[in-house]
Backbone and ligand atoms as CSV (ligand in chain L), in Angstrom:
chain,resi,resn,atom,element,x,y,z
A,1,UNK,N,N,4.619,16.248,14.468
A,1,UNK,CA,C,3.271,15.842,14.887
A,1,UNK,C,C,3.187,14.307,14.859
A,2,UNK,N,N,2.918,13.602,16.174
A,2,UNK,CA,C,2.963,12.457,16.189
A,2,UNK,C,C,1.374,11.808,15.088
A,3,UNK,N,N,1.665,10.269,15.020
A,3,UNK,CA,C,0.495,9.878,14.088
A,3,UNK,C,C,-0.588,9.797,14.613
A,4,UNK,N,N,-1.788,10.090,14.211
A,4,UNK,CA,C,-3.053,10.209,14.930
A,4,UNK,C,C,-3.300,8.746,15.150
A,5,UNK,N,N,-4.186,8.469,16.675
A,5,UNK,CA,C,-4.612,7.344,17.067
A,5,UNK,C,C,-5.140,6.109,15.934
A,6,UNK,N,N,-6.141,6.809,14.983
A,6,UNK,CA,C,-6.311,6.126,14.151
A,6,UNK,C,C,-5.990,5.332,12.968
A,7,UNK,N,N,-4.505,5.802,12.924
A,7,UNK,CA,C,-3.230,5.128,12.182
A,7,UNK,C,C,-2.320,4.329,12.896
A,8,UNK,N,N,-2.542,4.110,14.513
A,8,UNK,CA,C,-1.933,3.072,15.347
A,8,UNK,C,C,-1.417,1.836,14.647
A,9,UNK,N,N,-2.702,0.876,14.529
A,9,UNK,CA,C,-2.701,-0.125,14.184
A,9,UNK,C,C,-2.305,-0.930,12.493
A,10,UNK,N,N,-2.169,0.597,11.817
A,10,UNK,CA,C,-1.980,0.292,10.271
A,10,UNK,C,C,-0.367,0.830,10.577
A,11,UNK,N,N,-0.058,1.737,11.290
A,11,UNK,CA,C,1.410,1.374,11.355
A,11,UNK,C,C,2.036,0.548,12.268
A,12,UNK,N,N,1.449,-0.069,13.248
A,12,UNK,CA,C,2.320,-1.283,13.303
A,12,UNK,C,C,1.986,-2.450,13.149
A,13,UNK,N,N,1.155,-2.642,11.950
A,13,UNK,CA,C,1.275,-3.862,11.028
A,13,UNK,C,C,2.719,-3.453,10.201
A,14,UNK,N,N,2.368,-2.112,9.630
A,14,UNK,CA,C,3.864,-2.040,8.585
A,14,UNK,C,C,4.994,-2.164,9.424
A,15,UNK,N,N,5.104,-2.040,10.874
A,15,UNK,CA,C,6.529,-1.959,11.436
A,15,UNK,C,C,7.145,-3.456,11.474
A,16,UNK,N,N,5.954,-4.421,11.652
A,16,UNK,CA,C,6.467,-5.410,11.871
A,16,UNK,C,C,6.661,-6.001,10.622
A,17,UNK,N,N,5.843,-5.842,9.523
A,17,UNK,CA,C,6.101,-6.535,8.470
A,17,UNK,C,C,7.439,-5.845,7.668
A,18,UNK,N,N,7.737,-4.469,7.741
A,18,UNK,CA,C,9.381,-4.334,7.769
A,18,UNK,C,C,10.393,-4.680,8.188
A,19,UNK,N,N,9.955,-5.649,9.615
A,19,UNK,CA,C,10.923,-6.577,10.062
A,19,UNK,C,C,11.355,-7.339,9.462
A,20,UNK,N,N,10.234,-8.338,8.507
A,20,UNK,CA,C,10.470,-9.268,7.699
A,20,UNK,C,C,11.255,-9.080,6.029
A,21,UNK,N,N,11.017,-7.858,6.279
A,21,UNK,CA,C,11.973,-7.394,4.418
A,21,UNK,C,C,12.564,-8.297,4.407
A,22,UNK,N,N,12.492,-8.609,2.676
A,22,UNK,CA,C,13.613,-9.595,2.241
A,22,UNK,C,C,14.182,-8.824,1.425
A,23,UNK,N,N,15.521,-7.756,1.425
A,23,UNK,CA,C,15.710,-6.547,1.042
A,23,UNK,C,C,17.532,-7.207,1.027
A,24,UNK,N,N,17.698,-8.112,0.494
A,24,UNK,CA,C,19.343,-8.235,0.460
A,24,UNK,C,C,20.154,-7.566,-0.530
A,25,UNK,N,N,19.128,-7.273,-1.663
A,25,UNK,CA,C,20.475,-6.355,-2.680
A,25,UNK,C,C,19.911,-4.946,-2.324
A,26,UNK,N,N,18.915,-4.365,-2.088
A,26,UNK,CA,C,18.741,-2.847,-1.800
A,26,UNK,C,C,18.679,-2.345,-0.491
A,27,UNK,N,N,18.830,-3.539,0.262
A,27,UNK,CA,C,18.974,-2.786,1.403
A,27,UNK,C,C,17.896,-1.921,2.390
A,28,UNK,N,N,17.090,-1.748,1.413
A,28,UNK,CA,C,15.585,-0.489,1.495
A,28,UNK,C,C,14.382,-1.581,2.117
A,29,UNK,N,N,14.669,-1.736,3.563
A,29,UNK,CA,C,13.487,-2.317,3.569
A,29,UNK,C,C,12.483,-1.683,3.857
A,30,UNK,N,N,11.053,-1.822,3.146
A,30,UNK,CA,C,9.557,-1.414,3.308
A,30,UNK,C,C,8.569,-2.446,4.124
A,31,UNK,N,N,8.030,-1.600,4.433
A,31,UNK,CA,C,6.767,-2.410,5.281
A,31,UNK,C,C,5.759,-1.479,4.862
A,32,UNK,N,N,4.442,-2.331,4.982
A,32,UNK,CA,C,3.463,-1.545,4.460
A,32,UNK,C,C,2.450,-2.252,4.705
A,33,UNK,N,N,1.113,-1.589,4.999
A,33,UNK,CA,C,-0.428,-2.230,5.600
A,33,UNK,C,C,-1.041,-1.034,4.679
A,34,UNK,N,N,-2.232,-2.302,4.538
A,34,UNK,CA,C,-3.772,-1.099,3.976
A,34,UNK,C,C,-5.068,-1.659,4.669
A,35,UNK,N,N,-5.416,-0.503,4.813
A,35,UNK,CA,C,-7.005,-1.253,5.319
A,35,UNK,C,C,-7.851,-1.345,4.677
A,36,UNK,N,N,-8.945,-2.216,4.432
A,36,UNK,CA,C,-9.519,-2.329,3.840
A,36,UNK,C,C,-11.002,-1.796,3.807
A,37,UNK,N,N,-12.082,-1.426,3.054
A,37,UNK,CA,C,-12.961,-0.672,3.544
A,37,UNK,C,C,-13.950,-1.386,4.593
A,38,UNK,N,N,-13.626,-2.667,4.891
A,38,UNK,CA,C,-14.347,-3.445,6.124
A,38,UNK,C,C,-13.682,-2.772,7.460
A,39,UNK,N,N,-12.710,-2.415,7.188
A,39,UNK,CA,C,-11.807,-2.140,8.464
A,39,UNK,C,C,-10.840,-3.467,8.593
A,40,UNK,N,N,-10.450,-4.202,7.919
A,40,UNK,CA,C,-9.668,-5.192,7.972
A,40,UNK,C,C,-7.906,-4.537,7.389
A,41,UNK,N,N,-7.308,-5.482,8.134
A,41,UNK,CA,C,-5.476,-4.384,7.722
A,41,UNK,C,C,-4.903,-5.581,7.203
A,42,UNK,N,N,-4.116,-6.030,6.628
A,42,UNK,CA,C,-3.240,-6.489,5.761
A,42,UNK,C,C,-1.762,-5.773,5.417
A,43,UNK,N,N,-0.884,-6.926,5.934
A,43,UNK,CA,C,0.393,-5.868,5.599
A,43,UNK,C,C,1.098,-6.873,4.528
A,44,UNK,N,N,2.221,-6.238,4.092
A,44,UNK,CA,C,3.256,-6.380,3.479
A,44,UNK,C,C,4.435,-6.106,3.710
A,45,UNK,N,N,5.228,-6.717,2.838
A,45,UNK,CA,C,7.137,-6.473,3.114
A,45,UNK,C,C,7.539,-6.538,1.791
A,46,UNK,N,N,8.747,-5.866,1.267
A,46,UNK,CA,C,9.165,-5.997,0.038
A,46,UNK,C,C,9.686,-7.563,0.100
A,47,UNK,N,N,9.880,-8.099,-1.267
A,47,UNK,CA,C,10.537,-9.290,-1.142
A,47,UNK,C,C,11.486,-9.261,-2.456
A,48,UNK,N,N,12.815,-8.965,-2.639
A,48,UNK,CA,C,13.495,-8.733,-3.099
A,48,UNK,C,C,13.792,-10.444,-4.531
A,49,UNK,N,N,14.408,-10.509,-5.215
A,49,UNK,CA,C,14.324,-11.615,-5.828
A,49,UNK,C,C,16.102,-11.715,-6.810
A,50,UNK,N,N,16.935,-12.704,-7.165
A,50,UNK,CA,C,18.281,-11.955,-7.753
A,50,UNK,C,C,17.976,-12.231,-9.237
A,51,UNK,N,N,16.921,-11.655,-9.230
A,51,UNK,CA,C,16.100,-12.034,-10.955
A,51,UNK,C,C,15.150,-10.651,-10.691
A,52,UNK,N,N,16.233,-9.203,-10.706
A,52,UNK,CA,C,15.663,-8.657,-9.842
A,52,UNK,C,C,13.700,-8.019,-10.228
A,53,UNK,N,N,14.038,-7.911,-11.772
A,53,UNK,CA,C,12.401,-8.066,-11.990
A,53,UNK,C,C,11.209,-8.697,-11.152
A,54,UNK,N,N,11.716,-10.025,-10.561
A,54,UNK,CA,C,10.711,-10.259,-10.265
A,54,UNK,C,C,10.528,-9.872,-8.121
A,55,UNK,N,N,10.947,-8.917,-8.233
A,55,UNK,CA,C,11.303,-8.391,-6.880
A,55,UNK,C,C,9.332,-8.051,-6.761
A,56,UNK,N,N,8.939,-7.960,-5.478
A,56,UNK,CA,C,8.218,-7.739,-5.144
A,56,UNK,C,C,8.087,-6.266,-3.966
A,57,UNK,N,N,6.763,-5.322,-4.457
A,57,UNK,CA,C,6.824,-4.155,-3.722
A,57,UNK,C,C,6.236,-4.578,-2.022
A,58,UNK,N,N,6.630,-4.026,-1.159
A,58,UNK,CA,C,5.540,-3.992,0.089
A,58,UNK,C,C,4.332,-4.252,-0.240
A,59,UNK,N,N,3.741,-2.694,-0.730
A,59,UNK,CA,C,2.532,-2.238,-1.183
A,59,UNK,C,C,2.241,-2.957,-1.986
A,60,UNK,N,N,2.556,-4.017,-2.789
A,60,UNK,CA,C,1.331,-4.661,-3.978
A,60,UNK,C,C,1.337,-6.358,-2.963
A,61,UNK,N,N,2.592,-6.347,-2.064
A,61,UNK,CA,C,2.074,-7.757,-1.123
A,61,UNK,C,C,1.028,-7.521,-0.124
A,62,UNK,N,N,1.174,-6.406,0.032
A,62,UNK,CA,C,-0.307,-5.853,1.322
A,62,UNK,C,C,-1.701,-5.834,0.415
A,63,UNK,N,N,-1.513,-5.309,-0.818
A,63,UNK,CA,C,-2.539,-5.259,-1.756
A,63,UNK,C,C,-3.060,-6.519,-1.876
A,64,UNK,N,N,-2.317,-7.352,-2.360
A,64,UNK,CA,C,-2.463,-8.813,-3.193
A,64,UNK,C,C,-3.157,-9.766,-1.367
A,65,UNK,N,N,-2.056,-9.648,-0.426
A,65,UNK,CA,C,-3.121,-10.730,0.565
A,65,UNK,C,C,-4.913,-10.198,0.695
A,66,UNK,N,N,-4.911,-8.865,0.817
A,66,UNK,CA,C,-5.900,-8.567,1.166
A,66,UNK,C,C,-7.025,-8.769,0.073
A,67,UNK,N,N,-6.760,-8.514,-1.334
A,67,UNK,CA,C,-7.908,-9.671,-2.189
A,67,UNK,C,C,-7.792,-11.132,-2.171
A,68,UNK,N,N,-6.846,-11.424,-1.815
A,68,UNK,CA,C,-6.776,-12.909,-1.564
A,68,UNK,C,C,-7.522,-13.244,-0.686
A,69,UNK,N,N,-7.706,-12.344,0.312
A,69,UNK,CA,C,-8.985,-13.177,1.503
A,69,UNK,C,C,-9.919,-12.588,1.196
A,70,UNK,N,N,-10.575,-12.092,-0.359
A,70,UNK,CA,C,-11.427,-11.378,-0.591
A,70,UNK,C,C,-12.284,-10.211,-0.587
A,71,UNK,N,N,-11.157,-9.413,0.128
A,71,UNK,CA,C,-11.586,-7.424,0.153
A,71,UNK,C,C,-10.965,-7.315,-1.232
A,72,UNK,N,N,-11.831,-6.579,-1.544
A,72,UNK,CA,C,-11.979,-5.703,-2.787
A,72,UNK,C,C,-11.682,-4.063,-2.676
A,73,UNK,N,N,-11.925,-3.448,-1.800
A,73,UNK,CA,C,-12.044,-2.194,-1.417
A,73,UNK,C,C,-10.829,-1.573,-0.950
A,74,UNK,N,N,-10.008,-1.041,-0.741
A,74,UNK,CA,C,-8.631,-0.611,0.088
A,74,UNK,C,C,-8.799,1.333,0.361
A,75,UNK,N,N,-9.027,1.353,1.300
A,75,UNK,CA,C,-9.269,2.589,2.163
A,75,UNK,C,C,-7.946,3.473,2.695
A,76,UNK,N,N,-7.024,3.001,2.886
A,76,UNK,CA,C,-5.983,3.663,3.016
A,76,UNK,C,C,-4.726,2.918,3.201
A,77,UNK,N,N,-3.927,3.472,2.651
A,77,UNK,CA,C,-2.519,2.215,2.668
A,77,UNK,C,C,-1.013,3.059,3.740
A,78,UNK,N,N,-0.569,2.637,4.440
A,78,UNK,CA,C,0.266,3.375,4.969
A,78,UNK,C,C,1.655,2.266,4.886
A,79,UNK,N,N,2.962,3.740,4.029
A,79,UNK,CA,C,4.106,2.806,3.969
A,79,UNK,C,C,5.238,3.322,5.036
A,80,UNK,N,N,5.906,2.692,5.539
A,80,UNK,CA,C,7.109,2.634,6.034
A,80,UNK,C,C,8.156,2.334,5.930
A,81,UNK,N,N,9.593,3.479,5.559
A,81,UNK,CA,C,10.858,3.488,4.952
A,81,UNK,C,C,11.699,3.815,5.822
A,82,UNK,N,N,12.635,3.915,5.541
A,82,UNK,CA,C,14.125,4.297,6.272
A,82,UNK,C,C,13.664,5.830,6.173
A,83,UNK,N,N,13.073,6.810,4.951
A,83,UNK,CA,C,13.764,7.850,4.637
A,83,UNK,C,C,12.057,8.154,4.397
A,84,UNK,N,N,11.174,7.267,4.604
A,84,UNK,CA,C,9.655,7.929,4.330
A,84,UNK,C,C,9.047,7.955,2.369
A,85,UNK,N,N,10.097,7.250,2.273
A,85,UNK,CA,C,9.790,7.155,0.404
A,85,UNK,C,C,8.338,6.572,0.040
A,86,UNK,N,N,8.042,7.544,-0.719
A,86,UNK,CA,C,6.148,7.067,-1.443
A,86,UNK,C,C,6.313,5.802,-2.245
A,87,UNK,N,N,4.988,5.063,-2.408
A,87,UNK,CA,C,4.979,4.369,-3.225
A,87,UNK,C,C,5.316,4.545,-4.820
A,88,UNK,N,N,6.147,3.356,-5.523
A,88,UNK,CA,C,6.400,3.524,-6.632
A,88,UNK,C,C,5.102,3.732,-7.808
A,89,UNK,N,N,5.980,4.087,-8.894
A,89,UNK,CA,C,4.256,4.661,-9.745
A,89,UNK,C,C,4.316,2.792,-10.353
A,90,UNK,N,N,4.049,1.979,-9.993
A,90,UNK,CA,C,3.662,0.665,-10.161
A,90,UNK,C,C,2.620,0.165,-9.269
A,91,UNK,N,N,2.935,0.562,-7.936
A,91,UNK,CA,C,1.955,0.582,-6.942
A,91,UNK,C,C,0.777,1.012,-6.822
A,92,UNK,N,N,1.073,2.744,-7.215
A,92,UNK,CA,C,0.153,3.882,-6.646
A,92,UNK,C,C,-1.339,3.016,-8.136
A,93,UNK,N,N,-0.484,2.493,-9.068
A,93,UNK,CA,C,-1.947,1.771,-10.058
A,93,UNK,C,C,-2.746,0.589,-9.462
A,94,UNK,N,N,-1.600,-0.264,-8.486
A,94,UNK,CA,C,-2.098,-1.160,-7.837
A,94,UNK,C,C,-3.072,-1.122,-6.751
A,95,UNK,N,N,-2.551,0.578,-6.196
A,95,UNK,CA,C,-3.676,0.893,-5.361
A,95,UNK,C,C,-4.935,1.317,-6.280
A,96,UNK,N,N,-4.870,2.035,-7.248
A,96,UNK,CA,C,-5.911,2.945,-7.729
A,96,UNK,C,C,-6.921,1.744,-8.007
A,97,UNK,N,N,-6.406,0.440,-8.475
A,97,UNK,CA,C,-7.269,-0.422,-8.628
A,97,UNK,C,C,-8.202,-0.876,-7.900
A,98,UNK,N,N,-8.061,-0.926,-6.390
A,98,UNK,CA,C,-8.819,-0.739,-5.244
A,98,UNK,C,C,-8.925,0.003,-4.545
A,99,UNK,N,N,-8.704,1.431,-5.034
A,99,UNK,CA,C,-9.085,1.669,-4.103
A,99,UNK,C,C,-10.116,3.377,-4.963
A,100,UNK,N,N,-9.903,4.663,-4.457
A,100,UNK,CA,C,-10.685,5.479,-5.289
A,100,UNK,C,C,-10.001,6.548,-5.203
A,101,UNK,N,N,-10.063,7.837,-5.919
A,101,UNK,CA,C,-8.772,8.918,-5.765
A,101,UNK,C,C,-8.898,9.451,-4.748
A,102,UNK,N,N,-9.441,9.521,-3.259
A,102,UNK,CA,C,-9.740,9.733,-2.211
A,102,UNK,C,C,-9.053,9.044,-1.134
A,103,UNK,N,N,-8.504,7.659,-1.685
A,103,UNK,CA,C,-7.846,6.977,-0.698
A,103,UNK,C,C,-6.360,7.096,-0.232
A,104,UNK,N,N,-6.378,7.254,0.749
A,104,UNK,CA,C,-5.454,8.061,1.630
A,104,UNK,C,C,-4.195,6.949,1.969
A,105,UNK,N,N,-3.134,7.816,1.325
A,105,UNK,CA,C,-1.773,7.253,1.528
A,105,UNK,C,C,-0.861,7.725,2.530
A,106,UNK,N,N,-0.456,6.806,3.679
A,106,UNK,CA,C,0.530,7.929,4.668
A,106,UNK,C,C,2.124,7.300,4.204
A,107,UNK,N,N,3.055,7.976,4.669
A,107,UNK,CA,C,4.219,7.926,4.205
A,107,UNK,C,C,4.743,8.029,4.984
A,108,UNK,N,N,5.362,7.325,6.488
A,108,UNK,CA,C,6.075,7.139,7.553
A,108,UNK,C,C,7.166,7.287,7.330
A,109,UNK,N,N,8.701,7.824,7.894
A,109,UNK,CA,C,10.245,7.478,8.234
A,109,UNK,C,C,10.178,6.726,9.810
A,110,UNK,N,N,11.168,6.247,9.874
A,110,UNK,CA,C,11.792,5.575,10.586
A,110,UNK,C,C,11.747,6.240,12.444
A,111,UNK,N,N,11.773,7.851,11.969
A,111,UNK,CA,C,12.146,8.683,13.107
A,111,UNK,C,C,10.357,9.057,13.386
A,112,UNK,N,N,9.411,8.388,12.482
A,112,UNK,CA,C,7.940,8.824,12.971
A,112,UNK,C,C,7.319,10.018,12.334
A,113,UNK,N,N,8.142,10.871,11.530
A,113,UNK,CA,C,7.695,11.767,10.817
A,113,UNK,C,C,7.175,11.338,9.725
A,114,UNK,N,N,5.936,11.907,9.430
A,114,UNK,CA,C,4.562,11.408,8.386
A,114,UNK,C,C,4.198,12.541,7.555
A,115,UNK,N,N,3.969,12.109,6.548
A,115,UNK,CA,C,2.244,12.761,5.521
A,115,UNK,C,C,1.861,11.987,4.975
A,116,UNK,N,N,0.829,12.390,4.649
A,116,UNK,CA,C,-0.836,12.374,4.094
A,116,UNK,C,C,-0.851,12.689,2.854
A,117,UNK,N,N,-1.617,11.784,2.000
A,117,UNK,CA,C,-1.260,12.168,0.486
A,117,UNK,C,C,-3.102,11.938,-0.015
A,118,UNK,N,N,-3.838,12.047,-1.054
A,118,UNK,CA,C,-4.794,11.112,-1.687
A,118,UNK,C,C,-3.877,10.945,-2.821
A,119,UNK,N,N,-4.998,9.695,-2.792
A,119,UNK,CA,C,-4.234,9.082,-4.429
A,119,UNK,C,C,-4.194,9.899,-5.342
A,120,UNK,N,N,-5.142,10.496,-5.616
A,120,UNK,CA,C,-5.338,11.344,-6.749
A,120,UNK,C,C,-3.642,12.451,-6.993
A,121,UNK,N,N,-3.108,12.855,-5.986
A,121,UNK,CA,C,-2.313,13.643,-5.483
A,121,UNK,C,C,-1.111,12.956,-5.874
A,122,UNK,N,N,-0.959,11.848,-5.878
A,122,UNK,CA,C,0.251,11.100,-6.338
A,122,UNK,C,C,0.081,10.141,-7.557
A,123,UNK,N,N,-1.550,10.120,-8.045
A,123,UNK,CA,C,-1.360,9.777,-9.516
A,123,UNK,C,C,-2.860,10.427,-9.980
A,124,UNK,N,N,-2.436,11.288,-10.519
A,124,UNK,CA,C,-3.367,11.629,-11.089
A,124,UNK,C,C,-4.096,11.406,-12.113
A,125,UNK,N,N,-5.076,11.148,-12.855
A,125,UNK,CA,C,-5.476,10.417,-14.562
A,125,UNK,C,C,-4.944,9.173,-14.325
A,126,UNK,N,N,-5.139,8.707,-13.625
A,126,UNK,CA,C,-4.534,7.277,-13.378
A,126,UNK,C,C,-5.424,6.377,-14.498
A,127,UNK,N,N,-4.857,5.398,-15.118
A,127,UNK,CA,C,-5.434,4.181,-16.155
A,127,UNK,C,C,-6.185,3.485,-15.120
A,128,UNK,N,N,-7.251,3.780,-15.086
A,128,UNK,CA,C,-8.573,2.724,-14.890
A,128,UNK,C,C,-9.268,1.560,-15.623
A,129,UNK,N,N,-9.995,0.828,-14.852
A,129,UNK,CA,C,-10.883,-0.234,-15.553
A,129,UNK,C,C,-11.698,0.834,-16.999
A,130,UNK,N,N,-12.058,1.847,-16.941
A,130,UNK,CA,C,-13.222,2.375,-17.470
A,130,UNK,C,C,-12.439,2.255,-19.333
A,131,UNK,N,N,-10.854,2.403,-18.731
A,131,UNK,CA,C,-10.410,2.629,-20.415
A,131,UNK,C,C,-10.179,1.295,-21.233
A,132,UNK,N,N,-10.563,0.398,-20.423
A,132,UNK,CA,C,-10.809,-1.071,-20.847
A,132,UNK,C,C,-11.708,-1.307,-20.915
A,133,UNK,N,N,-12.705,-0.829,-20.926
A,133,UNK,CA,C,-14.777,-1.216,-21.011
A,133,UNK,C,C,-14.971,-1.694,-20.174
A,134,UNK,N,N,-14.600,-1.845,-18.847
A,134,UNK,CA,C,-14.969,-2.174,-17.555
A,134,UNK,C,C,-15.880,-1.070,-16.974
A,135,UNK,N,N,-16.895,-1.258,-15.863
A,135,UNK,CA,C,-17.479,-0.532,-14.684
A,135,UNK,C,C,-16.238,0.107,-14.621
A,136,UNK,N,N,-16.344,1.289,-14.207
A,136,UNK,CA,C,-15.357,2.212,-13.246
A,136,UNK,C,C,-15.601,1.890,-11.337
A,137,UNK,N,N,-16.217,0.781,-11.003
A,137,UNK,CA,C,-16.244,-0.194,-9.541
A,137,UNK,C,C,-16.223,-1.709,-9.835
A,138,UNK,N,N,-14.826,-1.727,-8.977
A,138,UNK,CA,C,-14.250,-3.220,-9.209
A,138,UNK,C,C,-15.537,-4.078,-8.010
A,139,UNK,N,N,-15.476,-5.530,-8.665
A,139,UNK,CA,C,-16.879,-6.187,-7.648
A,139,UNK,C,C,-16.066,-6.355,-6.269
A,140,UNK,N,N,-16.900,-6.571,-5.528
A,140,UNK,CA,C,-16.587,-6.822,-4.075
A,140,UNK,C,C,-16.431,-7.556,-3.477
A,141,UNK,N,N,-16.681,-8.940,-3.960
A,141,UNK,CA,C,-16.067,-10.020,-3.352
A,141,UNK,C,C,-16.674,-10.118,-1.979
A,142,UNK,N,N,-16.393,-10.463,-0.643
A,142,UNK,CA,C,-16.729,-10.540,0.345
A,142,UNK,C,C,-17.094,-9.856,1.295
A,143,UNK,N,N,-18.379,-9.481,1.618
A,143,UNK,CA,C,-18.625,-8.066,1.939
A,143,UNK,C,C,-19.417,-8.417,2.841
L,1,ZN,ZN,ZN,6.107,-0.363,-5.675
């Protein structure tokens, strides 16, 4: 089943920003876009580092520009792999942080074959603001 119209444009932000992988020791390059609940997309690329800790995911560079220009909100994140691999459980917190257990993760291969995940579905009881005495709604920044 090809991707519905409305995932056009969030996968090819990730196609192109998989162009850019900086993926020299794994080889695995990711690309990855989220939209934001304005309707704004933001992508990412892994960026690999030979300090490899400080390697960077797709998904938390698509995360990170898009509060950087001040969305707060993240509505659905769609990644793109060689092999269709989900986000790591480092991510799926990075998303939960913006986004809500409703927000919808797609999981692309290479050959176009997809699913559909909610967050909740790939982390469930996830560590929230709430277990830190925070609101359980992060502020919004630019809205
Ligand atoms: Zn990750």
């Amino acid at each position: 089943m090809p991707l519905p119209p409305e995932l056009s444009a969030l996968f090819e932000a990730a196609r192109l920003a998989r162009e850019r992988a900086y993926a020299p020791y794994s080889g695995y390059a990711v690309g990855a876009a989220v939209e934001t609940e304005e309707g704004r997309i933001y992508s990412g690329c892994n960026v690999e580092n030979a300090a490899f800790p400080q390697s960077l995911c797709a998904e938390r560079v698509a995360v990170a520009k898009a509060v950087s220009e001040g969305h707060r909100r993240v509505r659905r994140l769609l990644v793109l792999t060689e092999d269709g691999g989900t986000p790591c459980g480092g991510c799926r917190s990075v998303v939960a942080e913006f986004g809500s257990p409703e927000t919808e993760i797609i999981v692309v291969n290479v050959e176009g074959h997809w699913r559909q995940y909610r967050l909740e579905e790939l982390l469930p009881v996830a560590f929230e603001m709430s277990f830190v005495g925070r609101p359980s709604e992060p502020s919004r920044g630019r809205s």
